[in-house]
C-alpha positions as CSV (number, residue, x, y, z in Angstrom):
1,X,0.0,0.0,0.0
2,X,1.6,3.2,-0.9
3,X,1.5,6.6,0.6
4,X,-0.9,8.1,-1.1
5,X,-3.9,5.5,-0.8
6,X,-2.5,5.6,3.5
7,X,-2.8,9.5,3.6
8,X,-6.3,9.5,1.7
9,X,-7.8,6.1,2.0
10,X,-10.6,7.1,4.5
11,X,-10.8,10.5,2.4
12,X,-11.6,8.4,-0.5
13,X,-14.1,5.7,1.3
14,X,-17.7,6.7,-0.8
15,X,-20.2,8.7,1.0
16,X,-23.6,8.1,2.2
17,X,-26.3,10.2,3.6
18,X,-28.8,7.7,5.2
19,X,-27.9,6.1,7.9
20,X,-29.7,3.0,6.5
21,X,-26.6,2.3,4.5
22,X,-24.7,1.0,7.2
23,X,-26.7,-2.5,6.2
24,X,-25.0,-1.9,2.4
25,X,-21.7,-3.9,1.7
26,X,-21.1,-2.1,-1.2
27,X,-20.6,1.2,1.3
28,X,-17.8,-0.4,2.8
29,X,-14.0,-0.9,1.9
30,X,-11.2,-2.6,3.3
31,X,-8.5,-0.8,5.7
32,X,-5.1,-1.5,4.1
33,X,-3.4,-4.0,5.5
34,X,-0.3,-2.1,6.7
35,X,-2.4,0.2,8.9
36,X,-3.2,-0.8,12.6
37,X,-6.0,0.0,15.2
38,X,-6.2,1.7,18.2
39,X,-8.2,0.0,21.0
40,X,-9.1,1.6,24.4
41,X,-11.9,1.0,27.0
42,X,-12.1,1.8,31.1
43,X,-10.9,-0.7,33.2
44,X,-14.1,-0.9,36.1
45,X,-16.3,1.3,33.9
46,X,-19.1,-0.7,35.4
47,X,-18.5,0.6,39.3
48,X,-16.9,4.4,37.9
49,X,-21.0,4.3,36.6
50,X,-22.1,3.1,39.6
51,X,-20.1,5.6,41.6
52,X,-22.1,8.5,39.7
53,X,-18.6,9.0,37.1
54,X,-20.3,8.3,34.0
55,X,-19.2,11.8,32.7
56,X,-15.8,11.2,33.3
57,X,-16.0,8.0,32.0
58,X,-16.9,9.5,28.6
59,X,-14.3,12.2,28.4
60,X,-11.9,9.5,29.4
61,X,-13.1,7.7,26.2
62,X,-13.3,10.5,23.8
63,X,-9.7,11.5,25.2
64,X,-8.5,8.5,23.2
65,X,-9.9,9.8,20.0
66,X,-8.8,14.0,20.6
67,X,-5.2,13.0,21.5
68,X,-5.0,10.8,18.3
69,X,-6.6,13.2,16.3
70,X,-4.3,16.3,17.6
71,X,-1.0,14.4,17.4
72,X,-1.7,13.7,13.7
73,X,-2.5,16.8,12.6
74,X,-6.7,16.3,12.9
75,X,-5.9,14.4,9.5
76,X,-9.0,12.4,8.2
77,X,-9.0,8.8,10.0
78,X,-11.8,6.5,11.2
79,X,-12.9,6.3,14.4
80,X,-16.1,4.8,16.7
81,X,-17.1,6.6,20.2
82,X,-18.6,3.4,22.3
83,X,-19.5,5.8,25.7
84,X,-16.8,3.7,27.6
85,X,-13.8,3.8,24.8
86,X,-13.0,4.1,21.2
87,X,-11.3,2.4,18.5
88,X,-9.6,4.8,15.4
89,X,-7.6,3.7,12.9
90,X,-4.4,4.4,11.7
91,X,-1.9,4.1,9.2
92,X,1.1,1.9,10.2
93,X,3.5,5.0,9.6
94,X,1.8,7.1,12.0
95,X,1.8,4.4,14.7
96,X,5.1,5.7,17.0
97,X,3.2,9.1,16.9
98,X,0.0,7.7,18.1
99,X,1.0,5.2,20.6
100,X,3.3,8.4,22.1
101,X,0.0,10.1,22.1
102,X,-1.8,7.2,23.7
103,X,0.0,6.5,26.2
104,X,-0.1,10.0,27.5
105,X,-3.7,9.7,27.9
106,X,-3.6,6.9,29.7
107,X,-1.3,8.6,32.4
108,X,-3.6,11.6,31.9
109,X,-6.7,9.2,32.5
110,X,-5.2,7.7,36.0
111,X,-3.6,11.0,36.9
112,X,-6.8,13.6,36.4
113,X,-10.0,11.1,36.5
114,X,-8.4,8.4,38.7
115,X,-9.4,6.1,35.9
116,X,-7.8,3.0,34.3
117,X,-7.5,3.5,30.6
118,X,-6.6,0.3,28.7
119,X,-5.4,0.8,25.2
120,X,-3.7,-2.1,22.5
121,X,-2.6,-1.6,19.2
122,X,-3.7,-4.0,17.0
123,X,-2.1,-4.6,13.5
124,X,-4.6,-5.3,10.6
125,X,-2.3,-7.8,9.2
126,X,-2.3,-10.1,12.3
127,X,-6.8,-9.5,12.2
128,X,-7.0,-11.0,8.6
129,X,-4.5,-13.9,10.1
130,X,-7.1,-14.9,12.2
131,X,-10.1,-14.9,9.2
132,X,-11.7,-11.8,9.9
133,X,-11.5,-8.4,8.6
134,X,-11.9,-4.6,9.5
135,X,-13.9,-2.4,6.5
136,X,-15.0,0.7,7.1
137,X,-17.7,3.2,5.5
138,X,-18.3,6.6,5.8
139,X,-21.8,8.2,7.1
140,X,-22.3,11.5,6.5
141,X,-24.2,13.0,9.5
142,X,-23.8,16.4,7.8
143,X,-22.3,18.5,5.5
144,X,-19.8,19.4,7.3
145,X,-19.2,16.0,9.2
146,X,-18.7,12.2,8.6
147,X,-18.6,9.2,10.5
148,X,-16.6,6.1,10.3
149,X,-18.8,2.6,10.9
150,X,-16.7,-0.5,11.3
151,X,-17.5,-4.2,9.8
152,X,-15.7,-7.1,9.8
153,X,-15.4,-9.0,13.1
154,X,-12.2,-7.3,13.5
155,X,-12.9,-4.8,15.6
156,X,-14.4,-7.0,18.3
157,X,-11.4,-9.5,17.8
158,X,-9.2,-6.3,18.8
159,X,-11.3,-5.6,21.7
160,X,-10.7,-8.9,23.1
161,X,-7.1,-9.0,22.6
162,X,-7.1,-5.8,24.3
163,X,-8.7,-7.3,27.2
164,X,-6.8,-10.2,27.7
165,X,-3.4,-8.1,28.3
166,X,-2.8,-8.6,24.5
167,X,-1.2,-6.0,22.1
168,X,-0.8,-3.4,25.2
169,X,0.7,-0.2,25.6
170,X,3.0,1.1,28.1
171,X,1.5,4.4,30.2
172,X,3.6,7.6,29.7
173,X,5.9,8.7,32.4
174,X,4.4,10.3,35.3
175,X,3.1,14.0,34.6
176,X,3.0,13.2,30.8
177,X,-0.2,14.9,29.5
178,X,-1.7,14.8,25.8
179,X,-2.9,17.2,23.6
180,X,-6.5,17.6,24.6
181,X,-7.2,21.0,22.6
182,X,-10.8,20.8,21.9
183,X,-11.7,18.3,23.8
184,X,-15.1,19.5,26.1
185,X,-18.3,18.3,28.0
186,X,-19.5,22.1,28.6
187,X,-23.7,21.0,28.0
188,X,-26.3,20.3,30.3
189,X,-27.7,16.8,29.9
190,X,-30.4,16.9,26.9
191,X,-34.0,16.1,28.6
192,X,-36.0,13.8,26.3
193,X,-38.9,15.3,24.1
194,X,-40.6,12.0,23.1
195,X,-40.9,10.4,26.2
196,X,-37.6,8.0,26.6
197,X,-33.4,8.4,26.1
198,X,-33.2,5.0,24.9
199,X,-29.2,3.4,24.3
200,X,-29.4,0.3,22.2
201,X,-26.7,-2.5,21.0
202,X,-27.7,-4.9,19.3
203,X,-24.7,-7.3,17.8
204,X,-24.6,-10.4,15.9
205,X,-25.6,-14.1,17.4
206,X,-23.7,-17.0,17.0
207,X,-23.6,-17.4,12.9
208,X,-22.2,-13.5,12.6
209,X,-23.3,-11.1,11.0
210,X,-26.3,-12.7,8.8
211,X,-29.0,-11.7,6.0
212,X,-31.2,-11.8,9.2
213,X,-29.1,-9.2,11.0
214,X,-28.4,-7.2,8.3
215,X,-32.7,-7.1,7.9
216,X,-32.9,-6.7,11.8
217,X,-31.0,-3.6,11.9
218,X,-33.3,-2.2,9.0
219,X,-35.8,-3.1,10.6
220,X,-34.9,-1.1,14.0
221,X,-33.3,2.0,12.1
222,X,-36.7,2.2,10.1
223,X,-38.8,2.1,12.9
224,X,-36.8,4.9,15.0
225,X,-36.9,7.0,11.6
226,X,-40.8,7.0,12.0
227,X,-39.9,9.4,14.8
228,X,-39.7,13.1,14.5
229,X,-35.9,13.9,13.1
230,X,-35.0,9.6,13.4
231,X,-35.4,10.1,16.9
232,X,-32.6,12.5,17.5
233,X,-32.2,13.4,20.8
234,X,-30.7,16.9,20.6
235,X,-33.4,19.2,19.3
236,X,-33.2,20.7,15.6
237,X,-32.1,24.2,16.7
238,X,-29.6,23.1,19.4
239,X,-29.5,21.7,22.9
240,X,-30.8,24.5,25.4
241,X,-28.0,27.1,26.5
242,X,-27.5,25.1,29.8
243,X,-23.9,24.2,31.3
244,X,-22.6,22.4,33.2
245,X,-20.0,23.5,36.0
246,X,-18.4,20.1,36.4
247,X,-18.3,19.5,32.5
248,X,-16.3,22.9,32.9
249,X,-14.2,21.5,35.5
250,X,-13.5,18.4,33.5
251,X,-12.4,20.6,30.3
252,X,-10.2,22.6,32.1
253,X,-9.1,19.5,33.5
254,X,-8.5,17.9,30.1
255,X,-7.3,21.7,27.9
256,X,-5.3,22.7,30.9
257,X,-2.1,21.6,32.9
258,X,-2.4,22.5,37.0
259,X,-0.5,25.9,36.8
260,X,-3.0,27.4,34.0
261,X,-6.4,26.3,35.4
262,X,-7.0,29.3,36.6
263,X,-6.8,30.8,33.5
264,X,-8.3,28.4,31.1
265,X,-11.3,28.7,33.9
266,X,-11.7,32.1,33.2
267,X,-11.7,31.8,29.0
268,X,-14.2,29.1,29.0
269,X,-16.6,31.3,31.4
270,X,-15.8,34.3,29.4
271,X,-16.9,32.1,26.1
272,X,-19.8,30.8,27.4
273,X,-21.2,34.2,28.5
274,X,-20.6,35.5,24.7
275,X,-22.1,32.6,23.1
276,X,-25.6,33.5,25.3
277,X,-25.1,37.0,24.9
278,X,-24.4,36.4,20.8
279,X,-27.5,34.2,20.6
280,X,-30.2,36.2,22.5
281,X,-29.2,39.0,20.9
282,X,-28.5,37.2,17.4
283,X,-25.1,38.8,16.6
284,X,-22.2,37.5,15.2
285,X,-19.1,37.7,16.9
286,X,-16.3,38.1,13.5
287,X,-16.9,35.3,11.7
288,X,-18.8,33.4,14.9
289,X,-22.5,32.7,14.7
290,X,-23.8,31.6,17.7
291,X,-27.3,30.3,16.3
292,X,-25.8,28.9,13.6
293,X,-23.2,27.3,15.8
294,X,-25.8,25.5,18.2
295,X,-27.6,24.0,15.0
296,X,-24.4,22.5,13.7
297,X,-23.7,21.0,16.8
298,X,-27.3,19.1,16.5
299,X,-26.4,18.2,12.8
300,X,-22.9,16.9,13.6
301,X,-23.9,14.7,16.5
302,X,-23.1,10.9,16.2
303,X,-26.7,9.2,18.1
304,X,-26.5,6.9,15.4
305,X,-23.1,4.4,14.7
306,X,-22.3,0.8,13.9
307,X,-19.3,-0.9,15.2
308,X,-19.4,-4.5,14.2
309,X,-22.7,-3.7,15.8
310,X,-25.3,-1.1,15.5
311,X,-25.3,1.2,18.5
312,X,-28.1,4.2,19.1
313,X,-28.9,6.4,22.0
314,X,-32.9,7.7,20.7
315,X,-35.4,10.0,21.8
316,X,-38.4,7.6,21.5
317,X,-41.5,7.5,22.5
318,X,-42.7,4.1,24.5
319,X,-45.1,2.5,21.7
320,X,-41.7,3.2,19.2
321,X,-39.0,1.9,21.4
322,X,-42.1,-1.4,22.4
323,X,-41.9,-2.4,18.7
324,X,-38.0,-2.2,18.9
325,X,-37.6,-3.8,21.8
326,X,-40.2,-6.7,20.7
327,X,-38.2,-6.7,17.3
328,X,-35.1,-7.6,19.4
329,X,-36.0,-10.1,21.9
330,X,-37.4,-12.2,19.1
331,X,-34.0,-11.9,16.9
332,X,-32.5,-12.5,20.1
333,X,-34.5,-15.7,20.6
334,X,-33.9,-16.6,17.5
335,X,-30.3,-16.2,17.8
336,X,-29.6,-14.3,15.5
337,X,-28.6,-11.2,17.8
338,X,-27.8,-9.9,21.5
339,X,-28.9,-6.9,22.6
340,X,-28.9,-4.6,25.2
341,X,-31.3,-1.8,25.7
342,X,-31.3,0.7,28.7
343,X,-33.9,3.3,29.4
344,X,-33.2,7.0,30.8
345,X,-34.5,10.2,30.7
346,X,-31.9,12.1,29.1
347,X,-29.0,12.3,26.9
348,X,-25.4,13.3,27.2
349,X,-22.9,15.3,24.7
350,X,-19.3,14.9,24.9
351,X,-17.7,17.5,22.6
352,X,-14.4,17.9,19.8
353,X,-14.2,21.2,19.1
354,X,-10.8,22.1,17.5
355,X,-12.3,25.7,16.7
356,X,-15.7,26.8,16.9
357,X,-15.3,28.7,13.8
358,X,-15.3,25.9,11.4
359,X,-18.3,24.4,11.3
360,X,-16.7,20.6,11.2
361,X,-16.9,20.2,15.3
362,X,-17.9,16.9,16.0
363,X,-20.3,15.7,19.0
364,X,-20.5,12.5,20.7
365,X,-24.4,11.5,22.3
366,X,-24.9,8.7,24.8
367,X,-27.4,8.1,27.6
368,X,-27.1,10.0,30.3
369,X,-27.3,7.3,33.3
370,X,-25.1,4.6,31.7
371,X,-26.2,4.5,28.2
372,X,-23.7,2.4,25.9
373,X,-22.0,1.1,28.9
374,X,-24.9,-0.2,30.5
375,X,-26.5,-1.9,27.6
376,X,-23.4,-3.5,27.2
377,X,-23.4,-4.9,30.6
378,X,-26.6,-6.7,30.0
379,X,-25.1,-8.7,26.4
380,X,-21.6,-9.4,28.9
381,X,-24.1,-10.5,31.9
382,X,-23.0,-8.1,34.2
383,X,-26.1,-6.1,34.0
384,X,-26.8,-3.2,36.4
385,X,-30.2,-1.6,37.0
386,X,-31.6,2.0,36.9
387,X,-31.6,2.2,40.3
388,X,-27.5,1.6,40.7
389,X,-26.8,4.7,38.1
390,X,-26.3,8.0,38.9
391,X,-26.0,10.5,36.2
């Protein structure tokens, strides 16, 4: 594989603009095989959410992506949010560079959140050794934005590698911190509008991924598009202008070492008040639109994904989310999927913002009291209950 297809491959991936293409193999294209993947998920993610630390378990996992993603120049890779961790992929020439930048999250993660950040790097080569494969396609949630979706098997192959101690990376020295620029959690949780935050995973049974799953997840995606706006659960114009003090505190965290908190306090506050004072008075700020800006943020959010899975976080109303969940249980029956579905009243947006005047931000939705994490738990069997989650 030469330089060029490396340096453009996702770039040149084709383009789709409903989400229901995510069922299409003809969307999808093989990584090259010289390229690797980053793996990462939170080590006791299950008790951080039970503790209340389901925010910080999400900026832990979207950490992964901004520090890849900053130390490579924001070029134009692939990458999945899960809630609790993220896989991107990379070319194998930029591999030193990210598993410096890696590695620096992971002390930053245990340092800052008092969090255990488990990260492998897992060649592609040594995937296709074992019969499976890692394609990627690319959604379009916007004009302005795209997202990867990953197919394969591979992906979950890496994950379990990962877990079993395999393909690991060594944490940075102590004080080592990674380039978080960008990197925020500055909303209010988003209140459901039809009735129910629903976060859903559904992956493939026994027999993989099957012309039965492939119709199971057109069936589910078809039903949450007979929603208002496919069940989107940040509103059309924006989320509210709500914010939250600890997402603050975990920015600054993240954007800021100890000696210029203070400071980066201060901008973010001083920000904040300008974006409210820019949109109730509907000014521009230079080239800043603050109206504009909130409905971008709605159009580049990421509710919608598939991961060698398909994973949503909805705003649906019960007799909706009934049918989906009736839709599942039978599949799953039928073994032909797993699923996990968990039910909360709100939704949660962790934030890449490299510069709020470009309009490519990207935002990353999950359920507010567990969301991905928790669904997960009840495919794994280590299910936890409403009642044990705090948002």
């Amino acid at each position: 594989m030469n330089d060029i297809s490396n340096d453009s491959f996702f770039a040149g991936v084709p383009v789709f603009d409903q989400f229901e293409g995510v069922t299409d193999t003809n969307n999808y294209r093989r990584l090259p095989d010289d390229w690797v993947l980053a793996v990462a998920d939170i080590v006791g993610s299950t008790q951080a959410i039970m503790d209340g630390r389901y925010k910080d378990v999400n900026m832990a996992g979207a950490s992964v992506i901004s520090a890849v993603l900053n130390a490579l120049g924001k070029g134009d890779y692939p990458f999945v949010f899960g809630g609790d961790g993220a896989i991107v992929a990379l070319p194998g020439s930029m591999e030193a560079a990210a598993r410096d930048a890696l590695a620096a999250a992971q002390r930053w993660a245990e340092e800052d959140l008092q969090l255990t950040l488990r990260i492998a790097l897992v060649p592609i080569s040594d995937i296709r050794r074992e019969g499976l494969d890692v394609r990627v396609a690319r959604y379009s949630a916007s004009p302005f934005v795209s997202y990867a979706m990953f197919a394969g098997g591979g992906g979950s192959w890496a994950e379990k590698q990962m877990k079993e101690g395999n393909y690991a990376i060594e944490p940075a020295p102590a004080g080592a911190r990674p380039d978080l620029t960008g990197l925020s959690c500055r909303w209010n949780p988003i209140e459901s509008s039809n009735g129910e935050i629903a976060s859903i995973i559904a992956v493939p049974g026994e027999r993989g991924v099957t012309p039965e799953f492939r119709k199971l997840v057109s069936d589910v995606v078809a039903i949450s598009t007979e929603q208002s706006r496919d069940a989107h659960p940040v509103p059309a114009d924006g989320p509210a202008l709500g914010f939250s003090l600890k997402g603050i505190n975990r920015e600054v965290r993240a954007t800021a070492p100890h000696a210029g908190r203070l400071r980066q306090r201060i901008i973010i506050m001083l920000q904040i008040a300008l974006t409210v004072v820019l949109h109730k008075l509907n000014l521009k700020f230079g080239s800043f639109d603050a109206r504009l800006y909130k409905r971008d943020v709605a159009g580049n959010s990421d509710f919608r994904k598939f991961d060698d899975g398909l994973k949503m976080t909805l705003d649906i109303d019960a007799h909706r989310l009934g049918l989906i969940r009736a839709l599942l249980e039978k599949a799953q029956g039928d073994g032909i999927a797993r699923y996990g579905l968990h039910s909360q009243t709100s939704a949660l947006m962790t934030c890449f913002v490299p510069t709020p005047l470009s309009r490519d931000h990207m935002h990353f939705i999950d359920g507010a009291s567990g969301g991905y994490a928790v669904a997960a738990s009840q495919i794994t069997g280590k299910t936890l209950s409403i009642d044990e989650v705090t948002p």
